[in-house]
C-alpha positions as CSV (number, residue, x, y, z in Angstrom):
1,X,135.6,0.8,81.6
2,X,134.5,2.7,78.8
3,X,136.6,5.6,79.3
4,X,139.3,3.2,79.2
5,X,138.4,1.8,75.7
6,X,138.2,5.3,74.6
7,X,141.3,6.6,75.4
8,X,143.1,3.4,73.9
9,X,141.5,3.8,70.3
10,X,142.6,7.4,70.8
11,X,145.9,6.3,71.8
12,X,145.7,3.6,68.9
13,X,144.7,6.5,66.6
14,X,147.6,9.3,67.5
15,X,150.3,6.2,67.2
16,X,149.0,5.6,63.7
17,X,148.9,8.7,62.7
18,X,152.9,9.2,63.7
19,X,153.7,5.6,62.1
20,X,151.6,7.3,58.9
21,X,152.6,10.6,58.4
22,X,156.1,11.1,60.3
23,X,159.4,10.1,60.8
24,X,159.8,10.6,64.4
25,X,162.6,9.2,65.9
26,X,160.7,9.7,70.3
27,X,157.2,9.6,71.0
28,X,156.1,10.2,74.8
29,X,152.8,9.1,75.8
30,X,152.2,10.8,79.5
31,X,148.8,10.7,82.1
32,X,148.5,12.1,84.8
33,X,145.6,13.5,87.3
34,X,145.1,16.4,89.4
35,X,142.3,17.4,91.3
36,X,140.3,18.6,88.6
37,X,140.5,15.8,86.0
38,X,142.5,13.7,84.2
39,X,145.5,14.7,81.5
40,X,147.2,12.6,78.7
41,X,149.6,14.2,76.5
42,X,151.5,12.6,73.5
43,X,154.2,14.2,71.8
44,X,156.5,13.1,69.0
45,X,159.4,15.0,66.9
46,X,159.8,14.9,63.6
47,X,156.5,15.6,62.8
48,X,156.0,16.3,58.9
49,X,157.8,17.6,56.2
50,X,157.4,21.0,55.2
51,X,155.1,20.4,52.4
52,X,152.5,18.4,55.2
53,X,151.3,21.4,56.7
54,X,147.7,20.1,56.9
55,X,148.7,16.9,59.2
56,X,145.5,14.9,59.9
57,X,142.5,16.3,60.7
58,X,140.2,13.1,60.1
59,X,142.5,11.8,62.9
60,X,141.9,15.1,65.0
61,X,137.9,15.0,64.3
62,X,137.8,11.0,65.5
63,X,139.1,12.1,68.5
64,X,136.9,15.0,69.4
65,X,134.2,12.9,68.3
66,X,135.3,10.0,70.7
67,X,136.0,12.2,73.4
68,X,133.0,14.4,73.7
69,X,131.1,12.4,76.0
70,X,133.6,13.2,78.5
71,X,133.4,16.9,77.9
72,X,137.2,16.3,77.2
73,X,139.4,19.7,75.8
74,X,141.5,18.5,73.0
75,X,144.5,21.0,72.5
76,X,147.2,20.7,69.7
77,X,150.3,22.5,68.8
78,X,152.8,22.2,66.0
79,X,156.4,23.7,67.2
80,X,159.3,23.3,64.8
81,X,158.8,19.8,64.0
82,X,157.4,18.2,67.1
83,X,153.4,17.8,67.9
84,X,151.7,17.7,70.9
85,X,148.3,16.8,71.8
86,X,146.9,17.6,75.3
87,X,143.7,16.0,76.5
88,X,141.9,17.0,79.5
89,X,138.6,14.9,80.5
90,X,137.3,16.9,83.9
91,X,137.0,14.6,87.3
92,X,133.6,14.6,87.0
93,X,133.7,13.0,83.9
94,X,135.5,10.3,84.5
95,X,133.4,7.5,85.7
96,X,130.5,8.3,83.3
């Protein structure tokens, strides 16, 4: 139950952040699980203009923060003008 909490103000925070800082047109939110754990990736084009290089990091530090606990790996790349966030929380994190 908590995990689920977590992941929604994370989800709350990344759709934020696009509504914020970027004038994407798509945004696809995507879970899925494997044997080893749990994945949720959000991606969005359109990201920033070219004079937003620095594109939130007070968002990106409220997530790692939230998702510690979970011993979750929070990956993020910036190609052309479309970000992508990949979360990974392990299986045996997942009902902590």
């Amino acid at each position: 139950m908590i995990l689920k909490s977590d992941l929604l103000r994370v989800i709350n925070e990344l759709f934020s952040n696009i509504i914020k800082h970027s004038k994407s047109t798509e945004v696809e939110l995507l879970f899925y699980r494997e044997i080893e754990g749990l994945y949720m990736s959000v991606k969005n084009n359109k990201v920033y203009s070219k004079n937003q290089k620095n594109f939130s990091k007070k968002g990106l530090h409220f997530i790692n923060k939230r998702l510690k606990k979970y011993n979750a790996v929070v990956n993020y790349k910036l190609v052309n003008q479309s970000f992508e966030i990949i979360i990974y929380i392990p299986h045996s994190n997942l009902y902590n």
